[in-house]
mmCIF file of the N, C-alpha and C atoms, coordinates in Angstrom:
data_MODEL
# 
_entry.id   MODEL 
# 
loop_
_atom_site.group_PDB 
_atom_site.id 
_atom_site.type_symbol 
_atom_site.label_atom_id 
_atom_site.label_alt_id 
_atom_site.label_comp_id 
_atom_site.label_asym_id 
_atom_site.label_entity_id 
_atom_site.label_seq_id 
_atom_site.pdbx_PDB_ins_code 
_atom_site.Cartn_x 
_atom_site.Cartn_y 
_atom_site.Cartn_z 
_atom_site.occupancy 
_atom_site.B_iso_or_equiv 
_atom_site.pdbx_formal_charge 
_atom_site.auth_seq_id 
_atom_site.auth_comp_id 
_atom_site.auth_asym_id 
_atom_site.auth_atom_id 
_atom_site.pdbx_PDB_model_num 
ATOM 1   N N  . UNK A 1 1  ? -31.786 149.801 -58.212 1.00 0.00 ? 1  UNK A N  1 
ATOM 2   C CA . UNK A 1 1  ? -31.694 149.903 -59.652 1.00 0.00 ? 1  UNK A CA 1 
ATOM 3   C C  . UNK A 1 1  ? -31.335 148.527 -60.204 1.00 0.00 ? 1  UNK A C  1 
ATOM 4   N N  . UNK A 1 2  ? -32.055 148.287 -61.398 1.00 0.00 ? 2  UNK A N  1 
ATOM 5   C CA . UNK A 1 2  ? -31.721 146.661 -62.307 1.00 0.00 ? 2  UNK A CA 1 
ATOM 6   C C  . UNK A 1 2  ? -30.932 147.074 -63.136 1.00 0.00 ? 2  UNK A C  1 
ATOM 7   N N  . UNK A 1 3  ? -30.050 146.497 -63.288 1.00 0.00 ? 3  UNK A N  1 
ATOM 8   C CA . UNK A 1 3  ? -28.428 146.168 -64.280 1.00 0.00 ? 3  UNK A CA 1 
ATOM 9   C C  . UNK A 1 3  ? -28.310 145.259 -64.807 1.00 0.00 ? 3  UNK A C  1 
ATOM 10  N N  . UNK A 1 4  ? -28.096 145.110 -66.147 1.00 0.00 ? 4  UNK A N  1 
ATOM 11  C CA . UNK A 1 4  ? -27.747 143.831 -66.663 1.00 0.00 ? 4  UNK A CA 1 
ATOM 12  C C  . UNK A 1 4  ? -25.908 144.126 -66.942 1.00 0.00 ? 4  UNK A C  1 
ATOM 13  N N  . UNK A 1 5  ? -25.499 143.289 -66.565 1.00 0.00 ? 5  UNK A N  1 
ATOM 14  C CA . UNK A 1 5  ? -23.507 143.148 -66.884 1.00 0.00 ? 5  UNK A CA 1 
ATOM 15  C C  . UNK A 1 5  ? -23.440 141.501 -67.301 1.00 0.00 ? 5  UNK A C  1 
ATOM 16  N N  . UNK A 1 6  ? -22.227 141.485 -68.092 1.00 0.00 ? 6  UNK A N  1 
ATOM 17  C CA . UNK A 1 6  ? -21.897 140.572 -68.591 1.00 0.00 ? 6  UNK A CA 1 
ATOM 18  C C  . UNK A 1 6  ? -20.233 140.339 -67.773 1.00 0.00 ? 6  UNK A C  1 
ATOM 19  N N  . UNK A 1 7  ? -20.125 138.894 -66.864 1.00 0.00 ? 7  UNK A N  1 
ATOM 20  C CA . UNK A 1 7  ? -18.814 138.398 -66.828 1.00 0.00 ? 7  UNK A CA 1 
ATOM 21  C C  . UNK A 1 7  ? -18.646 137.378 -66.777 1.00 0.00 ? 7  UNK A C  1 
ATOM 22  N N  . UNK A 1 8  ? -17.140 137.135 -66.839 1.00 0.00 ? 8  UNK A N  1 
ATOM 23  C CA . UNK A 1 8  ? -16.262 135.935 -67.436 1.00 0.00 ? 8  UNK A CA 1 
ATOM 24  C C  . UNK A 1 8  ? -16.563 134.915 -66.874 1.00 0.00 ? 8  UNK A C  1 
ATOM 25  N N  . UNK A 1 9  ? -17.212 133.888 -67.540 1.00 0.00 ? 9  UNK A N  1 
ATOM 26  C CA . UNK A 1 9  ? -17.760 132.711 -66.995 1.00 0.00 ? 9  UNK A CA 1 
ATOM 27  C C  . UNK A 1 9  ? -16.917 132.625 -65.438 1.00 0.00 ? 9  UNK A C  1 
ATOM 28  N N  . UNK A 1 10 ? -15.679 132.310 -65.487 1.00 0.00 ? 10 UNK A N  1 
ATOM 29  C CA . UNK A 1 10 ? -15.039 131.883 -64.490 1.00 0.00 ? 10 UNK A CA 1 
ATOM 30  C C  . UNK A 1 10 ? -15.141 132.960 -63.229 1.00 0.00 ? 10 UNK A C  1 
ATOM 31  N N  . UNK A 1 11 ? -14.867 134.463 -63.425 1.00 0.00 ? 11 UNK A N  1 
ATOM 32  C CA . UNK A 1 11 ? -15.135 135.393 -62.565 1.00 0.00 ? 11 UNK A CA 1 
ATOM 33  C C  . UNK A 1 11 ? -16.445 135.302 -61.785 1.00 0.00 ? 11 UNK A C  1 
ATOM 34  N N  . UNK A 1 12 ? -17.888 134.715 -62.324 1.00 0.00 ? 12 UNK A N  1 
ATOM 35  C CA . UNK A 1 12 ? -19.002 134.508 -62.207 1.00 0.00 ? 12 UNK A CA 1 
ATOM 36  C C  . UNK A 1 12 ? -18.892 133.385 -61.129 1.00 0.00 ? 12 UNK A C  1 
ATOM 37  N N  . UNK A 1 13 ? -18.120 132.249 -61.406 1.00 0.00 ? 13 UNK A N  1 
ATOM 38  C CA . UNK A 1 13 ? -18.396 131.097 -60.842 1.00 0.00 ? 13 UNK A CA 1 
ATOM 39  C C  . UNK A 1 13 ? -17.347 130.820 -59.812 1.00 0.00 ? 13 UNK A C  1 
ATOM 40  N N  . UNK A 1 14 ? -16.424 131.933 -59.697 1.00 0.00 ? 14 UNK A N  1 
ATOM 41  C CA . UNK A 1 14 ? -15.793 132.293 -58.182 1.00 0.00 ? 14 UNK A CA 1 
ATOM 42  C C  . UNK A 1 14 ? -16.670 133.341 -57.390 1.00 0.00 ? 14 UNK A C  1 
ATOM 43  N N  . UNK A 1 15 ? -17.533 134.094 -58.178 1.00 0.00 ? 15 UNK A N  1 
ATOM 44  C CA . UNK A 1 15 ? -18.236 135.013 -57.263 1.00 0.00 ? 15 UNK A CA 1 
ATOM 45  C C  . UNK A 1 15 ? -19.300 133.984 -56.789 1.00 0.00 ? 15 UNK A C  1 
ATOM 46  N N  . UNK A 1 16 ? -19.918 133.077 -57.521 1.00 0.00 ? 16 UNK A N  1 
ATOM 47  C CA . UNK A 1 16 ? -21.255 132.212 -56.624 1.00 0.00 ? 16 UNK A CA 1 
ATOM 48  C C  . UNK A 1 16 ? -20.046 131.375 -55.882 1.00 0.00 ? 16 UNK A C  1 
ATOM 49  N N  . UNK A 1 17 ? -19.113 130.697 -56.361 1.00 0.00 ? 17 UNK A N  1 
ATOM 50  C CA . UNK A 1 17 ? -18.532 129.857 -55.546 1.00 0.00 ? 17 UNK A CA 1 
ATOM 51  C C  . UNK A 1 17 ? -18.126 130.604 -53.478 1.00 0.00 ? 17 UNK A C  1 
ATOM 52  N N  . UNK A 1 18 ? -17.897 131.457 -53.629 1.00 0.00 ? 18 UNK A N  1 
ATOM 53  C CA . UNK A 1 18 ? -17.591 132.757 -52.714 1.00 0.00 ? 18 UNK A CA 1 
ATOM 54  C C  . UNK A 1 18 ? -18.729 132.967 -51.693 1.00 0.00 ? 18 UNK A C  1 
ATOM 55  N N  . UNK A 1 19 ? -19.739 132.886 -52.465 1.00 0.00 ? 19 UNK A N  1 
ATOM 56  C CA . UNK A 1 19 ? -21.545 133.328 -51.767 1.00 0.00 ? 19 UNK A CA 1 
ATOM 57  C C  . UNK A 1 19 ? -21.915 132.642 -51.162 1.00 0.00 ? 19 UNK A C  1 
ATOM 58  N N  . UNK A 1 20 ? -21.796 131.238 -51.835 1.00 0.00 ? 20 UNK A N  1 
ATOM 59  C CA . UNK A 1 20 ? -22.391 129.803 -51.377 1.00 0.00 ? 20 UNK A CA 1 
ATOM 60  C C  . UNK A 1 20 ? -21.387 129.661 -50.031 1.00 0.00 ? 20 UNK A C  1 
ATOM 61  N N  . UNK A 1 21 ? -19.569 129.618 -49.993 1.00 0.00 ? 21 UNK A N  1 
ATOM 62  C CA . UNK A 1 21 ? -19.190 129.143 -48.989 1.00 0.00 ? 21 UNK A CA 1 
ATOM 63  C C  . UNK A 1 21 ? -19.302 129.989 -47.535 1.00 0.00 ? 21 UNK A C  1 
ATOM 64  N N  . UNK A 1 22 ? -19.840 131.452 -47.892 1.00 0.00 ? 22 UNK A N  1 
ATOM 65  C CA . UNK A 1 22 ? -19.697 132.706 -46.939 1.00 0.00 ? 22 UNK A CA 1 
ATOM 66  C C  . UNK A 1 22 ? -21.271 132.845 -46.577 1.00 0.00 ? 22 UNK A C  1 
ATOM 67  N N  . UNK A 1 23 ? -22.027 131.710 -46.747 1.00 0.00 ? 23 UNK A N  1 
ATOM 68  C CA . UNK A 1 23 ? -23.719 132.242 -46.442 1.00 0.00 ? 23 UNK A CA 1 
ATOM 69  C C  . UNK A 1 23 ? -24.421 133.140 -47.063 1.00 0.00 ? 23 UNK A C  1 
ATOM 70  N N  . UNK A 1 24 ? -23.667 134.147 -48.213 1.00 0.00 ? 24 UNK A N  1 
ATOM 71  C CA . UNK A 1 24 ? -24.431 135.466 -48.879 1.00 0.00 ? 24 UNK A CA 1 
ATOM 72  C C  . UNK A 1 24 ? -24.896 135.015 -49.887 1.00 0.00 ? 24 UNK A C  1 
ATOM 73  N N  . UNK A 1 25 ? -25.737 135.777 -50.168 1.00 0.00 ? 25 UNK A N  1 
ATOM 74  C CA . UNK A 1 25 ? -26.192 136.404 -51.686 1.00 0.00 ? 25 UNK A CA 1 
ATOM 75  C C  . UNK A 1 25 ? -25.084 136.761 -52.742 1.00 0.00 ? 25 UNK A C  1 
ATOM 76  N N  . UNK A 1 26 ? -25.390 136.181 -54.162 1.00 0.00 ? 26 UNK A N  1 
ATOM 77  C CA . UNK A 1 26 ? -24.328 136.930 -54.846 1.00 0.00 ? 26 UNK A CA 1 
ATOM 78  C C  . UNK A 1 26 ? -24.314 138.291 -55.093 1.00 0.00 ? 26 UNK A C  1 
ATOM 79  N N  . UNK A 1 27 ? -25.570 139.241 -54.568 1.00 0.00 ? 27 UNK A N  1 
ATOM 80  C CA . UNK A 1 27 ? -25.735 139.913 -54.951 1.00 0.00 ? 27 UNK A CA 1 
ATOM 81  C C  . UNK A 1 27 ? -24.929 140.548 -53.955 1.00 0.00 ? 27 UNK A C  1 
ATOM 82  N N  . UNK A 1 28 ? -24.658 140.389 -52.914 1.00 0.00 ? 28 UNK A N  1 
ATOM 83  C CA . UNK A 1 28 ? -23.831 140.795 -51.408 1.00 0.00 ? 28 UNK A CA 1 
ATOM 84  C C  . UNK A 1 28 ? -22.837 140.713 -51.793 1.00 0.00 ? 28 UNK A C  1 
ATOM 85  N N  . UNK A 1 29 ? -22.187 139.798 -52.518 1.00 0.00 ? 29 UNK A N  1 
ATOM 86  C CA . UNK A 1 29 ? -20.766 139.946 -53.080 1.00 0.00 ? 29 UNK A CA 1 
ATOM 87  C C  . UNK A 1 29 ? -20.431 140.669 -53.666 1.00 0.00 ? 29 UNK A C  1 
ATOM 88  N N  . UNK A 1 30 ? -21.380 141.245 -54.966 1.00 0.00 ? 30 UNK A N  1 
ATOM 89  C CA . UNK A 1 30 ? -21.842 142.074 -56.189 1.00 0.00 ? 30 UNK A CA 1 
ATOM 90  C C  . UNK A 1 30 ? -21.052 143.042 -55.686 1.00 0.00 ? 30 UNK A C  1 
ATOM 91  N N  . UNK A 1 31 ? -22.057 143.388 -54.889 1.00 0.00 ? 31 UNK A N  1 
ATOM 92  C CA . UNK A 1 31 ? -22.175 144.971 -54.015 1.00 0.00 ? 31 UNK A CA 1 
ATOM 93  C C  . UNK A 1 31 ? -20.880 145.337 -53.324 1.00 0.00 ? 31 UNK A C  1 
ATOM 94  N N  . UNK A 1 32 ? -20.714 144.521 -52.296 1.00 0.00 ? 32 UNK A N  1 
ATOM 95  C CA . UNK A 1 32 ? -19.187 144.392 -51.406 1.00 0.00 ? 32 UNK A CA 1 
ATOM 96  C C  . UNK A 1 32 ? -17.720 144.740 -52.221 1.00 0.00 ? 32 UNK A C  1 
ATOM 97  N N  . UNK A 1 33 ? -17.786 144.116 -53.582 1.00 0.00 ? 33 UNK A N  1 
ATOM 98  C CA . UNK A 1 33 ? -16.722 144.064 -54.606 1.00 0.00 ? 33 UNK A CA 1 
ATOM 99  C C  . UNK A 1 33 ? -16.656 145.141 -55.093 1.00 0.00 ? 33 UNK A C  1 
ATOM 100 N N  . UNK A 1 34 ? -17.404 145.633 -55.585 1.00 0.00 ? 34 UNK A N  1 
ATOM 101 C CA . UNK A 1 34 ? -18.140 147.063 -56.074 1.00 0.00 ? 34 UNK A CA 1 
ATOM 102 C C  . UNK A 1 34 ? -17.492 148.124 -55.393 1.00 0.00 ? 34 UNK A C  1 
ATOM 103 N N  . UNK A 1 35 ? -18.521 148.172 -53.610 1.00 0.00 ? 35 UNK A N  1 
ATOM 104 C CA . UNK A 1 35 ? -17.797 149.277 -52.895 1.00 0.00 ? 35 UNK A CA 1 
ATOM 105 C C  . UNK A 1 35 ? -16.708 149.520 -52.915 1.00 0.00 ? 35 UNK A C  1 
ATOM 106 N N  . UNK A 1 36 ? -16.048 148.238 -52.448 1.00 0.00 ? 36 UNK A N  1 
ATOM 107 C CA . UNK A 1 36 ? -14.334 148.214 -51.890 1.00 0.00 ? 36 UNK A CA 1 
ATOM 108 C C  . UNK A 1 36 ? -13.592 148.782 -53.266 1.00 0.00 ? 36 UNK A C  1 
ATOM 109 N N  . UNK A 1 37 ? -14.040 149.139 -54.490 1.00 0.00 ? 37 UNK A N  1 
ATOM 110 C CA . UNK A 1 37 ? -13.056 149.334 -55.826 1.00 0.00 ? 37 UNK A CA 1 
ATOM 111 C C  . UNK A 1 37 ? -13.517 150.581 -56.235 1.00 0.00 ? 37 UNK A C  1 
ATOM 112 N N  . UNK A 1 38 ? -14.918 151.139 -55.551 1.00 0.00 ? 38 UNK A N  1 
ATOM 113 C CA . UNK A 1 38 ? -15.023 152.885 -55.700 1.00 0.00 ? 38 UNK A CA 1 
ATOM 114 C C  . UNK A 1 38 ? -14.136 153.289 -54.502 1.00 0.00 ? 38 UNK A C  1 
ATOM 115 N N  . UNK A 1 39 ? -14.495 152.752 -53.771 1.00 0.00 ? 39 UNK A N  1 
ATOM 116 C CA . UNK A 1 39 ? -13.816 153.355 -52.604 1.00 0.00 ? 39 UNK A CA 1 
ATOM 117 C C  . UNK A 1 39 ? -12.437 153.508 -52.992 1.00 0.00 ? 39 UNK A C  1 
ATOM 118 N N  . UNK A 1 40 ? -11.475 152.185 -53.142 1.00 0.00 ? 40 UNK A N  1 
ATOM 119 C CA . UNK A 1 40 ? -10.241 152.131 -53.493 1.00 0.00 ? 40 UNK A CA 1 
ATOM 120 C C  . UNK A 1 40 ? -9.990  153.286 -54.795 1.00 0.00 ? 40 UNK A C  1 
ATOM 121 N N  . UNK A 1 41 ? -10.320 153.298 -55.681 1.00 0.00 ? 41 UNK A N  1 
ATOM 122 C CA . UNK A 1 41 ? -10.360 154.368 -56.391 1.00 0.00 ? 41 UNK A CA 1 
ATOM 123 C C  . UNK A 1 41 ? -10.520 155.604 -56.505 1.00 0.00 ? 41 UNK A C  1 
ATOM 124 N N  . UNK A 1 42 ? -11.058 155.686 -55.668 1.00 0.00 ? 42 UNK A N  1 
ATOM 125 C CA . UNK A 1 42 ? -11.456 157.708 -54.815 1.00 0.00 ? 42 UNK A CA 1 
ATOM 126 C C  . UNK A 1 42 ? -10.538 157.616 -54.013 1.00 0.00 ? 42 UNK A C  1 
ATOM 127 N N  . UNK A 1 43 ? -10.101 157.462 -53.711 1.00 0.00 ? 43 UNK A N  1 
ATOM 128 C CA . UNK A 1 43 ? -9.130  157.703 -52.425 1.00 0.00 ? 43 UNK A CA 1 
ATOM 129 C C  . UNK A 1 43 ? -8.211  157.954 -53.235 1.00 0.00 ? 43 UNK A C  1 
ATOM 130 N N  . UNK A 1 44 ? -7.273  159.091 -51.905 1.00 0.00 ? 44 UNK A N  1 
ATOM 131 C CA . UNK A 1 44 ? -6.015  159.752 -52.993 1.00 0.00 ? 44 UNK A CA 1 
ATOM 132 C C  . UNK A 1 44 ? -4.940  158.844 -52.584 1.00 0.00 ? 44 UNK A C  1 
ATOM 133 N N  . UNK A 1 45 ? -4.189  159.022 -54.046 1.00 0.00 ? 45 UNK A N  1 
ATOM 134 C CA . UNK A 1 45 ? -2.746  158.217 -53.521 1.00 0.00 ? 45 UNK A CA 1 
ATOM 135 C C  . UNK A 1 45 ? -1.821  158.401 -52.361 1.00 0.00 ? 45 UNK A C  1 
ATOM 136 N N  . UNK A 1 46 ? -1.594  157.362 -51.773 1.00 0.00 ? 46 UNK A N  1 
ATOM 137 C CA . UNK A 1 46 ? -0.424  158.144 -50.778 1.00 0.00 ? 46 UNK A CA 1 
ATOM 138 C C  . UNK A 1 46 ? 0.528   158.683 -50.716 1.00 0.00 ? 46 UNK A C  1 
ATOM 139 N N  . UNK A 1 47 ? 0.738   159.297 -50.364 1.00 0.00 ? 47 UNK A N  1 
ATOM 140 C CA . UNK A 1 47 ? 2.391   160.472 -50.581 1.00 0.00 ? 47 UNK A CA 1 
ATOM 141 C C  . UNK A 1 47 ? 3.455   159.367 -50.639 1.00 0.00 ? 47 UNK A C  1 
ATOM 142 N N  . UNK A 1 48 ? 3.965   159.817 -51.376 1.00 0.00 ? 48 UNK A N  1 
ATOM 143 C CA . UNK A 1 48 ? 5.564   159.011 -51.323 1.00 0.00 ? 48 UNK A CA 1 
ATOM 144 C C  . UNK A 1 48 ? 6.685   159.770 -50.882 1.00 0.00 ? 48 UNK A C  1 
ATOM 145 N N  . UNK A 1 49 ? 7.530   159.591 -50.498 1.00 0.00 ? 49 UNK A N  1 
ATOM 146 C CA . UNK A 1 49 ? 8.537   159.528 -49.696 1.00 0.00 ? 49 UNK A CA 1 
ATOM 147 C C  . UNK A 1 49 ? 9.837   159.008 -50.470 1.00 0.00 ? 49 UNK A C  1 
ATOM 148 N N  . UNK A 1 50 ? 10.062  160.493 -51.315 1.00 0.00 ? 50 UNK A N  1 
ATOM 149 C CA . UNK A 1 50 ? 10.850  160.100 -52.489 1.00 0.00 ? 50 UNK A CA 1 
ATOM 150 C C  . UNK A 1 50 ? 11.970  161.137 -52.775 1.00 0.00 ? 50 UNK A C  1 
ATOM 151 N N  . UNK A 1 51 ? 13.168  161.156 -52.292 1.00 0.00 ? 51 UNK A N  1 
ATOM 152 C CA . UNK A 1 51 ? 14.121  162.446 -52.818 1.00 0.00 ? 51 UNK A CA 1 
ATOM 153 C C  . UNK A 1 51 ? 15.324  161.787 -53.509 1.00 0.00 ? 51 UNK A C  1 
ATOM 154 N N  . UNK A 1 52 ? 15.929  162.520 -54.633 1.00 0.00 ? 52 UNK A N  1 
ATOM 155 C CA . UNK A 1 52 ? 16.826  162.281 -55.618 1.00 0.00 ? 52 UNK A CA 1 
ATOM 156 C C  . UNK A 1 52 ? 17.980  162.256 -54.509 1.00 0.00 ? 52 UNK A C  1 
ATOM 157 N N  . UNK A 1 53 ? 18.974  161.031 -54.287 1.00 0.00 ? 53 UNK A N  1 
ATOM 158 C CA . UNK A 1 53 ? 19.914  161.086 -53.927 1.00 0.00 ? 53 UNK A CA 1 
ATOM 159 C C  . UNK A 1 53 ? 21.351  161.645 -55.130 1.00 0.00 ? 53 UNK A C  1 
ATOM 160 N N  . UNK A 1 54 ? 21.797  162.448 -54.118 1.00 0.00 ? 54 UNK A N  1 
ATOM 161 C CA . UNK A 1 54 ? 22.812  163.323 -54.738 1.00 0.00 ? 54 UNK A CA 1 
ATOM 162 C C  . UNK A 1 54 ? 24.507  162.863 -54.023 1.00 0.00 ? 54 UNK A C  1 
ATOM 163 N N  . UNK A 1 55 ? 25.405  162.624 -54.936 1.00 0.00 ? 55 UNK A N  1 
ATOM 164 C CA . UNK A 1 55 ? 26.304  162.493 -54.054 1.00 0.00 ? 55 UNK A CA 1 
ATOM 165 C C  . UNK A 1 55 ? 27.793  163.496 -54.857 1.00 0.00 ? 55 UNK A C  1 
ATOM 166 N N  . UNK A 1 56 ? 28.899  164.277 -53.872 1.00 0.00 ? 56 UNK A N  1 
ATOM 167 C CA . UNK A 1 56 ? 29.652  165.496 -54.096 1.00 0.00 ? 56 UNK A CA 1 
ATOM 168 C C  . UNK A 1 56 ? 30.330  165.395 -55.226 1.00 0.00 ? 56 UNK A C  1 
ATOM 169 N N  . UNK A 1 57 ? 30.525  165.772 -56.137 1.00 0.00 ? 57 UNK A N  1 
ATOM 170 C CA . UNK A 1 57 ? 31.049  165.818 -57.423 1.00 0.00 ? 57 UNK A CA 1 
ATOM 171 C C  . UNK A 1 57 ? 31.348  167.517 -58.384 1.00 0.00 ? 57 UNK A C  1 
ATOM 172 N N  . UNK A 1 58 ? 31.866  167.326 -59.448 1.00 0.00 ? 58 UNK A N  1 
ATOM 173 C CA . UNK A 1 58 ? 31.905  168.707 -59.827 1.00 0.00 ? 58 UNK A CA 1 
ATOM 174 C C  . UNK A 1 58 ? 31.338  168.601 -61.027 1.00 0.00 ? 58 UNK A C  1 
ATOM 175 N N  . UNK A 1 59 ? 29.804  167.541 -61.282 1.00 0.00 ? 59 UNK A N  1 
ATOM 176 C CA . UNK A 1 59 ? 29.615  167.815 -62.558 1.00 0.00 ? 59 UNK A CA 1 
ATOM 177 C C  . UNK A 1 59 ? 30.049  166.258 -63.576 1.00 0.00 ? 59 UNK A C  1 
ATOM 178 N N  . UNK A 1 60 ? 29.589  166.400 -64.720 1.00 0.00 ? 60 UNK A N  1 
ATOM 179 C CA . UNK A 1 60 ? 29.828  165.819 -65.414 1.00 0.00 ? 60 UNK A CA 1 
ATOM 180 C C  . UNK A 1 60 ? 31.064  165.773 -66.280 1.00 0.00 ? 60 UNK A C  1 
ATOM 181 N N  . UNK A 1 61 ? 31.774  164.883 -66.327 1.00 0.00 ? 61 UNK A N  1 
ATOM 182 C CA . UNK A 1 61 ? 33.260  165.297 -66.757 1.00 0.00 ? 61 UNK A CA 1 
ATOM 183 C C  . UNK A 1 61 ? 33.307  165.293 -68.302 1.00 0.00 ? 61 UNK A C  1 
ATOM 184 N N  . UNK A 1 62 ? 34.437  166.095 -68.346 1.00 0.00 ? 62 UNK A N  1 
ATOM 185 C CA . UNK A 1 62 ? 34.811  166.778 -69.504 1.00 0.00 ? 62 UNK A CA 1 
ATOM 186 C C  . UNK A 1 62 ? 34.487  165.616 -70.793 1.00 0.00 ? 62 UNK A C  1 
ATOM 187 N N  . UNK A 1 63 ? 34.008  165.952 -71.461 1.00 0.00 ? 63 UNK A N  1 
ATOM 188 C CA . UNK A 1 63 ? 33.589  165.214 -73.281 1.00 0.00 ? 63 UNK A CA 1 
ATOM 189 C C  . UNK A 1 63 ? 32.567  164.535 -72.910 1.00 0.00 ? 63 UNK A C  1 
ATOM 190 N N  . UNK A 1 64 ? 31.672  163.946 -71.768 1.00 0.00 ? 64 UNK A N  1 
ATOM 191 C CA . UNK A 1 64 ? 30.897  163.414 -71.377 1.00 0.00 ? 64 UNK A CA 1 
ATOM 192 C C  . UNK A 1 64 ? 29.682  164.322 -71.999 1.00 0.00 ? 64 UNK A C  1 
ATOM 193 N N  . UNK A 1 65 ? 28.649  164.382 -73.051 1.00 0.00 ? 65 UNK A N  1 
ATOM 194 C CA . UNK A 1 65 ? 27.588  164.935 -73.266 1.00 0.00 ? 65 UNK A CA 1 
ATOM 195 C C  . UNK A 1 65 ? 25.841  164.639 -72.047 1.00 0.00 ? 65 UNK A C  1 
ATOM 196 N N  . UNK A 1 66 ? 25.293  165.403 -71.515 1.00 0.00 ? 66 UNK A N  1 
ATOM 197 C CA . UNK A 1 66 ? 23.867  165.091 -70.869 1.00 0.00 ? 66 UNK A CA 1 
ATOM 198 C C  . UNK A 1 66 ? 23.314  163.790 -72.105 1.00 0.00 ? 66 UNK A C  1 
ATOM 199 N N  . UNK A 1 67 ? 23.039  163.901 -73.081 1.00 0.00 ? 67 UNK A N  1 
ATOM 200 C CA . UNK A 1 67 ? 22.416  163.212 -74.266 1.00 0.00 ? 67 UNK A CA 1 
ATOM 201 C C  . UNK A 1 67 ? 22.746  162.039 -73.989 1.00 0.00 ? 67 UNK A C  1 
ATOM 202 N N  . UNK A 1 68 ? 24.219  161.521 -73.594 1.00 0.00 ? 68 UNK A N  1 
ATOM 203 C CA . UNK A 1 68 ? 24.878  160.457 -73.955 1.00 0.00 ? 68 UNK A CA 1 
ATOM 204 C C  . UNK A 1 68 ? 25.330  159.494 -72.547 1.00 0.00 ? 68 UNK A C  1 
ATOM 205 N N  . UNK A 1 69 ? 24.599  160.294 -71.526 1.00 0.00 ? 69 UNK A N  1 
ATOM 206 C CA . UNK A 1 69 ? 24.649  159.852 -70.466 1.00 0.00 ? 69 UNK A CA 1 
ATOM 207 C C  . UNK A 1 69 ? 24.218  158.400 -69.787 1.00 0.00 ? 69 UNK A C  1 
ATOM 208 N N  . UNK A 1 70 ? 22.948  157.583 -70.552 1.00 0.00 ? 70 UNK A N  1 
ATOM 209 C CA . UNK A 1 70 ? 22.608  156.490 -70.590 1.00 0.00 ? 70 UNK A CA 1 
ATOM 210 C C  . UNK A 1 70 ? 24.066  155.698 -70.822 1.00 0.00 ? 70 UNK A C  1 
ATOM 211 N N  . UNK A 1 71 ? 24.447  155.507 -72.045 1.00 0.00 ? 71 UNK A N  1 
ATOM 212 C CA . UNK A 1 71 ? 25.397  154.857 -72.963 1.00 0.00 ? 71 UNK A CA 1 
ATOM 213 C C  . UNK A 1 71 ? 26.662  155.109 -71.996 1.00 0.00 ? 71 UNK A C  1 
ATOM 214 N N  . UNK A 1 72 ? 26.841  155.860 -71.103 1.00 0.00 ? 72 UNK A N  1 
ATOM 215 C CA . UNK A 1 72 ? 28.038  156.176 -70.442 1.00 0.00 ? 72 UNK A CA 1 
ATOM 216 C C  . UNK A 1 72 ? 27.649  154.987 -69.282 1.00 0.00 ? 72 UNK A C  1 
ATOM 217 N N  . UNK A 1 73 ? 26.519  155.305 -68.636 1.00 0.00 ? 73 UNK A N  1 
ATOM 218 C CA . UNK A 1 73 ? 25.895  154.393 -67.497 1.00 0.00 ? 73 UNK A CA 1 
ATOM 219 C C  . UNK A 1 73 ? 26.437  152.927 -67.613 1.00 0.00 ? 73 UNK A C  1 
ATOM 220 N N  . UNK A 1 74 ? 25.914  152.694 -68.629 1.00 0.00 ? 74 UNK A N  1 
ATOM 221 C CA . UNK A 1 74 ? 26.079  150.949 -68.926 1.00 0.00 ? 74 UNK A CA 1 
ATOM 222 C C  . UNK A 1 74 ? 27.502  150.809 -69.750 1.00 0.00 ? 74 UNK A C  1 
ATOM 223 N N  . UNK A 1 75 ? 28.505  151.263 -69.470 1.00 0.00 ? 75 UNK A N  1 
ATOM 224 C CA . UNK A 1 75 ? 30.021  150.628 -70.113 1.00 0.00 ? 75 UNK A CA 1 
ATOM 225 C C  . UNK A 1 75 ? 30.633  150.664 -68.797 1.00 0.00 ? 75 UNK A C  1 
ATOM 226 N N  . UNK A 1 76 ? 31.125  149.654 -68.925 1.00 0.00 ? 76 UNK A N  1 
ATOM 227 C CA . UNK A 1 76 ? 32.114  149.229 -67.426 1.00 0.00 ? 76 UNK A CA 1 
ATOM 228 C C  . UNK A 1 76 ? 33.297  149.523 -68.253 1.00 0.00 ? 76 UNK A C  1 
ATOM 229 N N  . UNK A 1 77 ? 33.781  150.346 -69.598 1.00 0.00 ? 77 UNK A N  1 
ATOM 230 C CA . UNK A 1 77 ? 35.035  150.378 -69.712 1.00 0.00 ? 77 UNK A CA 1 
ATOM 231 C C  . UNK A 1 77 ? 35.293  152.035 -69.628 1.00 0.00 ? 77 UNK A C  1 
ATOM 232 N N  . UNK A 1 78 ? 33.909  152.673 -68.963 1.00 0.00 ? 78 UNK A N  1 
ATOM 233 C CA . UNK A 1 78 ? 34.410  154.213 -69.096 1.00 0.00 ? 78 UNK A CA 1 
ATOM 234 C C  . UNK A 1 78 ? 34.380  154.390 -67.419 1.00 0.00 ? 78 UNK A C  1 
# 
């Protein structure tokens, strides 16, 4: 299939710069760049490996509001 795309002068002239030093075609680059970013893109994310550390307490102390909990975070005088 023929495509016409438009890119950034400079993106252009690292992709021939790239072709010329690797023996290819730019069009081999085209293509190569292409695959590797469907590919990368279909592929599912990897699981993460992520649990809320919890440490023993009874709660949030008394007059302390959930709402106001940020503002509590950042005072080193509470």
């Amino acid at each position: 299939m023929k495509t016409t795309i438009e890119l950034p002068d400079s993106l252009a002239r690292r992709a021939k710069e790239l072709a010329r030093a690797q023996g290819v075609t730019l069009r081999e680059v085209i293509e190569a760049g292409l695959r590797a970013e469907l590919d990368r893109r279909s592929a599912p994310a990897p699981p993460v490996d992520f649990r809320f550390r919890t440490v023993g307490g009874s709660g949030l102390r008394e007059g302390i509001e959930l709402t106001d909990l940020r503002e509590h975070a950042y005072d080193p005088a509470r």
